[in-house]
N, C-alpha and C positions, 0 to 999 in steps of 0.2 A: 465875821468869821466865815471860812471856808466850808461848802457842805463837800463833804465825803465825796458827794457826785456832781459837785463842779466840773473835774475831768471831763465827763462824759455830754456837757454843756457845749454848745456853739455858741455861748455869748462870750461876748470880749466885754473888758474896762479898761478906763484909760490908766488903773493902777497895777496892769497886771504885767508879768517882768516877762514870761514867757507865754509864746503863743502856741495853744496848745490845741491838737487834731486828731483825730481817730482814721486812721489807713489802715484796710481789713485787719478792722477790729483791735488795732496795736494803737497805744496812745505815744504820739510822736509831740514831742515838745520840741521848740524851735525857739532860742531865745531872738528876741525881736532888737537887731540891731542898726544902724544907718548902713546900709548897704553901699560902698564908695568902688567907683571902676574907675580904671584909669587906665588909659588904651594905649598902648606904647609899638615901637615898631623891635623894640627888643626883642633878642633873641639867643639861645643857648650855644655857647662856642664851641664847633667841634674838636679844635684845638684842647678847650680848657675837660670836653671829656672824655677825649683821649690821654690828658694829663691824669684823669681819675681812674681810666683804665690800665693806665703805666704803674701807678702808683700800689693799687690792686693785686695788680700780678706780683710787684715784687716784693708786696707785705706776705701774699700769700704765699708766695715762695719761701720766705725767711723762714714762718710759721711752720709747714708742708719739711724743707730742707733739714730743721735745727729736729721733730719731732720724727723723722724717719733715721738721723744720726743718733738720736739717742736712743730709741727701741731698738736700733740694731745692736752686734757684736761683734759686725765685721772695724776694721778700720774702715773709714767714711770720708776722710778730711780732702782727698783730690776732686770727688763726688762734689762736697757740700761746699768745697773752693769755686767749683766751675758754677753753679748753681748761685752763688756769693756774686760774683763776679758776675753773671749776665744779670741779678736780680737788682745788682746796685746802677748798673745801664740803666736798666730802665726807669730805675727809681729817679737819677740822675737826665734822664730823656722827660721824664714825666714832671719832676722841677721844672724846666725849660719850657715846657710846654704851658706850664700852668702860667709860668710871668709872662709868656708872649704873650696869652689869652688875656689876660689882667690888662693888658696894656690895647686892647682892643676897644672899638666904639662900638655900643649900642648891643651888648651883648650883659646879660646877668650876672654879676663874679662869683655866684655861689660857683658853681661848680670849679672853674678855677682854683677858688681859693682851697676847697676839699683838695682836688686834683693835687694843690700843691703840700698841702697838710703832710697829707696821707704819703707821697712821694717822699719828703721828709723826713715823717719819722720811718719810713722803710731803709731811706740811707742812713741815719744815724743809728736805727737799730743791726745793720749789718757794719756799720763803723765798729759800735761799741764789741759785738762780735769777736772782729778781726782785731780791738784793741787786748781784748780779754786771753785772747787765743794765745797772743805776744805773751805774755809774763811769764 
């Protein structure tokens, strides 16, 4: 059985799951795992996150565009067309971006693959938009 002020002990056993330290005065538990490095010449595609900044802009746009048309009173629809219309560039710029990046050596695809996500659903959510608008 554990005493109460084990914590406060500096002994280690070979049963125990976390290893645990006092750093001014705070008990810092550290679970005790095989530590694995592996040194790679990898590296983050500026491509793939500029694909994540394209994509960004124009979810944020979508968001920003469809929430300032609807709190208004004016008619809005030439506004939130031009606004449609550069957001879906970019979304459609930030696609492209993301596959060339993907298709690169020696570079991480996370962000690529976000880049290209997020690019995605910003053009399909300004698709569905412009599908909705029609009827």
């Amino acid at each position: 059985m554990i005493s109460p002020f084990y914590f406060l002990s500096n002994e280690k056993t070979s049963s125990d799951v976390f290893d645990r330290k006092i750093k001014n005065g705070i008990i810092v538990c550290m679970a005790i795992f095989e530590k694995k490095y592996r040194f790679t010449s990898n590296r983050h595609s500026r491509r793939g996150m500029l694909a994540l900044i394209f994509g960004g802009i124009s979810l944020v746009s979508f968001f920003l565009a469809n929430g300032i048309t609807i709190k208004s009173t004016e008619q809005m629809a030439e506004r939130m067309g031009g606004a449609g219309f550069f957001a879906t560039v970019f979304g459609i710029v930030g696609m492209v971006l993301g596959l060339i990046s993907l298709k690169e050596e020696d570079v991480f695809p996370i962000l690529p693959r976000i880049g290209f996500a997020v690019s995605l659903i910003s053009v399909l959510l300004w698709g569905f938009l412009v599908y909705i608008g029609m009827m």
